[in-house]
N, C-alpha and C positions, 0 to 999 in steps of 0.2 A: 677422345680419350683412348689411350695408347692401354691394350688389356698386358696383362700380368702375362709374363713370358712363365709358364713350366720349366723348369731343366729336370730332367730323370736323374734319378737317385745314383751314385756312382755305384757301377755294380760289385757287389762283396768280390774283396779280394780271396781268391782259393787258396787254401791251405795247403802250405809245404806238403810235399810227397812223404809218407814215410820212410823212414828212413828203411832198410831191409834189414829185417835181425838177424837170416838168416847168417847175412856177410858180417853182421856183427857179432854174432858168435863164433863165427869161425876167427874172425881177428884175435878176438880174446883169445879163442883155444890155442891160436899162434903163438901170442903175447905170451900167454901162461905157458908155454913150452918152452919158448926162448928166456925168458926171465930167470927160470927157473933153471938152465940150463948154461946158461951167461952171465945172471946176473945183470942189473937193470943196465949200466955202465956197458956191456959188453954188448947190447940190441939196439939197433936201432929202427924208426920207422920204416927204410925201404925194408929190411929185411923179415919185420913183421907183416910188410906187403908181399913180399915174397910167398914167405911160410904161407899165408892166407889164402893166395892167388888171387891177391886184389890190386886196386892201384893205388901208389901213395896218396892221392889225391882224395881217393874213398878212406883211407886211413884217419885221415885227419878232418874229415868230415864228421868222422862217427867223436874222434879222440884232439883236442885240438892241441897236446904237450902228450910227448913220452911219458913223462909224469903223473897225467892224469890216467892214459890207458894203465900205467902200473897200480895206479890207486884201483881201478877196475878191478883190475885182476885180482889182486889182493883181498878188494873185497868180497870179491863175487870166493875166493877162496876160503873166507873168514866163515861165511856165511854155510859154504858146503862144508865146515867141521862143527858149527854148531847146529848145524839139521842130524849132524851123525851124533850127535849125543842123544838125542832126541831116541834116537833107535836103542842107546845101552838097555839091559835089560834090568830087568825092577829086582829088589829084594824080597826076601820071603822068610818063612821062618825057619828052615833051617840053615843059621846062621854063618858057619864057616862056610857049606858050599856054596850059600848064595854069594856072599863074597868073593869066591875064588869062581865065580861065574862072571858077575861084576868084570873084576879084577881083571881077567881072562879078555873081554869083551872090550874093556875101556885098552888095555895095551896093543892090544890088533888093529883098534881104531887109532892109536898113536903111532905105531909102525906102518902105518897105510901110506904109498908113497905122496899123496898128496900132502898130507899132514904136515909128513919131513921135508917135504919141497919147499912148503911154503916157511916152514919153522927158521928153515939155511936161508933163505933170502931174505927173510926179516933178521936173521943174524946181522948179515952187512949190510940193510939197507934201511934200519931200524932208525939207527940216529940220525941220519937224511930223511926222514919224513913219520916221525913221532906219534901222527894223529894215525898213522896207520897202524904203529907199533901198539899202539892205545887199541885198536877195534881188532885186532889180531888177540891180544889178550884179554878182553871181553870177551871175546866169541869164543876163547880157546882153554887157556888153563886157567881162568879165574872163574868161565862158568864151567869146567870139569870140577874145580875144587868146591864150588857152590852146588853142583848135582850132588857129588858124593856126602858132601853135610848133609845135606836134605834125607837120605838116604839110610845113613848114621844116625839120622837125629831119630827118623821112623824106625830102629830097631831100639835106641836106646828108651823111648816111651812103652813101648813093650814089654819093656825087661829084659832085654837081651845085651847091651852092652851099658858101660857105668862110661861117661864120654868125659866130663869135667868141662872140657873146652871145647866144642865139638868143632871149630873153625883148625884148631890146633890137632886133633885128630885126625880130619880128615886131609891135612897137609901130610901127616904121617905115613897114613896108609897108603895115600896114590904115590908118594916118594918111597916105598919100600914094593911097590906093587913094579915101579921101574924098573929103581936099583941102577948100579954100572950098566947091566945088557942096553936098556933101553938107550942110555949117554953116549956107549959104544957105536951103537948102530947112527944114531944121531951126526956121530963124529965123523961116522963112517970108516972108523976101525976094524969092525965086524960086519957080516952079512945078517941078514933076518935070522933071527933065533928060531926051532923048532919049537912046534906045540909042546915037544915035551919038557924042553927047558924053559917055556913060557909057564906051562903048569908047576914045575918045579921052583921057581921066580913067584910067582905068587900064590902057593898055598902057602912057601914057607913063610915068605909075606904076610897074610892072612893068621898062619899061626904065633907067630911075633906079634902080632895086633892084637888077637883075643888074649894073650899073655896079659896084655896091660892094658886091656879097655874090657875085655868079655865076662863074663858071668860064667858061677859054675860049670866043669865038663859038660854036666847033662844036658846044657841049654844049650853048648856053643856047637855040638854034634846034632840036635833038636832043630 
């Protein structure tokens, strides 16, 4: 009787190498300079290899469509403007200056050159790729207009402002906390506004606002 042959188990296949982040972030930081710089139309993968100092080959290892590395970028973009909201500063009770600290705070963070980098190339490249246009404004002015409710809402439970609508409020005040300066600069008509005419841009902002949402002098100076 002929015994049972053994055959040994085939041995586990090893796992892919990782891939190296370090060259993966340097691509992105490439991408994101030329993108922003070009416009998605105007880059292409060698010269994303280039900027990198990597090889097309490595490019498209990590990204396998122009397309996708721009969805990268974008997102990894989206993501670095909703961590910076996280930083604005909280309100307090005395309510015009906290506002005009706010205020102060949130348009610095929207003049920041990333912001407007990314704002202009979702300009043109918004309706070619929608899903991005979509997590750009989640991450950007629909949760800045959702922070500032929040914020509005915790003064107006206080006593400190009479809101009605506070969704429609706080459209108000981050569109008056702008104004022109900020659409200028956007358009790139204007250079960065000084502190001072930033200060000036949103106190008078601020005081327009308490005009028609705030509570007596003695609380809105309080």
């Amino acid at each position: 009787m002929t015994e049972p042959q053994h055959t040994s188990p085939e041995p586990k296949r090893r796992a892919g190498r990782p891939k190296d982040m370090a060259k993966r972030d340097a691509m992105m930081d490439a991408a994101t300079c030329l993108f922003f710089r070009h416009g998605l139309e105007g880059v292409t993968m060698e010269a994303v290899a280039r900027e990198a100092g990597v090889s097309k080959v490595t490019v498209y290892g990590h990204f396998v469509t122009k397309e996708a590395l721009f969805g990268s970028v974008i997102r990894r973009e989206t993501e670095i403007i909703r961590r910076g909201l996280d930083k604005l500063p909280d309100t307090h009770e005395g309510v015009r200056q906290s506002l005009i600290e706010v205020g102060m705070s949130l348009v610095h963070f929207l003049l920041e050159p990333h912001v407007l980098a990314v704002e202009r190339v979702m300009n043109t490249q918004g309706e070619q790729h929608p899903e991005l246009l979509q997590a750009f404004f989640e991450a950007g002015p629909w949760a800045t207009k959702q922070w500032l409710q929040e914020k509005l809402e915790g003064l107006a439970q206080t006593g400190h402002l009479t809101l009605g609508t506070p969704t429609l409020a706080a459209s108000h005040l981050c569109s008056m906390w702008q104004g022109m300066l900020v659409t200028e600069v956007r358009m790139g008509v204007r250079h960065l506004p000084s502190d001072e005419e930033l200060h000036h841009q949103v106190s008078s902002a601020v005081d327009v606002f308490l005009a028609a949402y705030g509570k007596p002098c003695r609380d809105n100076n309080g």
